[in-house]
N, C-alpha and C positions, 0 to 999 in steps of 0.2 A: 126645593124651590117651588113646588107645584102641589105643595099642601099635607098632609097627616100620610096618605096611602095613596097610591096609583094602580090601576090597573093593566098589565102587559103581558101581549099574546108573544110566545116564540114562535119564530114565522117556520122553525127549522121540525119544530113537533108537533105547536098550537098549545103546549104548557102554557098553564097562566101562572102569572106571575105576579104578587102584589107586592110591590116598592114601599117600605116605611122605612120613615127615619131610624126607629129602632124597634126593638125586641115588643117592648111596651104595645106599642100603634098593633100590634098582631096580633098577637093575643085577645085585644078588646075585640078584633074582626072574627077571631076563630071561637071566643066567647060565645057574641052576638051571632056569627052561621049556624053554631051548633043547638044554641038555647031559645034563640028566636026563629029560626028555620028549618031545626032539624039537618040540617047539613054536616055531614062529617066532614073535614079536613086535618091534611095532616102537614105538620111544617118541617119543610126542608132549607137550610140556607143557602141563598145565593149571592156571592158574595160581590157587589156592583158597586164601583166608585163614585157614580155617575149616571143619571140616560141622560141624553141627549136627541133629541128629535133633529133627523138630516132632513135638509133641503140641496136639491142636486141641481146643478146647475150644467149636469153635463153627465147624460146615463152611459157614456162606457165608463167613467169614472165612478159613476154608484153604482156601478155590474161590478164592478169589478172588488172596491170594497165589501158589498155585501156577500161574494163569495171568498174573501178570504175573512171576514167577521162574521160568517153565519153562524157561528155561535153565541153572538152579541146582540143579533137584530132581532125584533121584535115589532109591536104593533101596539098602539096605545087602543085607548076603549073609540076610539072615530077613527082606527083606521091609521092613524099617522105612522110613518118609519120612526121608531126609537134604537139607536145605539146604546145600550146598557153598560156603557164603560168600564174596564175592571180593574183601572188605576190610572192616577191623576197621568204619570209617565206614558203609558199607554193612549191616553186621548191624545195630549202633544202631539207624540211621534203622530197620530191619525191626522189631524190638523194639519200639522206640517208637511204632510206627506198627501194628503186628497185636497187640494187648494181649493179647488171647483165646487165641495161638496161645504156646505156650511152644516156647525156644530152647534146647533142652538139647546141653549141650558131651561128654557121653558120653552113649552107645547105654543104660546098666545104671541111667542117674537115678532 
């Protein structure tokens, strides 16, 4: 929803993480690091249904998410909390279960 690629910190290592719709979108970025910057990278897949950027409307509710998601949570390139969802059933149950914490599907909601 938020364009070709994104950029995302894990808050649990500081791994970055670029978000593309597919295969394609990456390729042209690990092209372009490598041919125009001299930069090596190497791709690993991670496989995300989803980010969603939280907004909390109550921090023992987002303590408490973030410690049972910290393998989800992240940090977009300004900083924002991103949940990288890892299936469509998985966000639901999250939804339905943190009421307090909102699930927005673009960074600008």
């Amino acid at each position: 929803d938020e364009g070709v690629a994104q950029l995302f910190t894990l808050e649990s290592n500081g791994r970055k993480i670029i978000g593309t719709v597919g295969a394609l979108q990456y390729e042209v970025i690990q092209y372009r690091l490598e041919h125009e910057y001299n930069a090596k990278c190497s791709y690993e897949p991670y496989s995300a249904f989803k980010a969603c950027w939280i907004v909390s409307h109550d921090e023992e509710q987002l303590q408490d998410f973030k410690k049972l998601k910290q393998r989800y949570i992240a940090k977009d390139k300004f900083d924002r909390l991103v949940f990288l969802a890892d299936s469509s059933f998985s966000l639901q149950m999250d939804i339905d279960k943190y009421e307090k914490l909102e699930f927005r599907l673009k960074s600008d909601d």
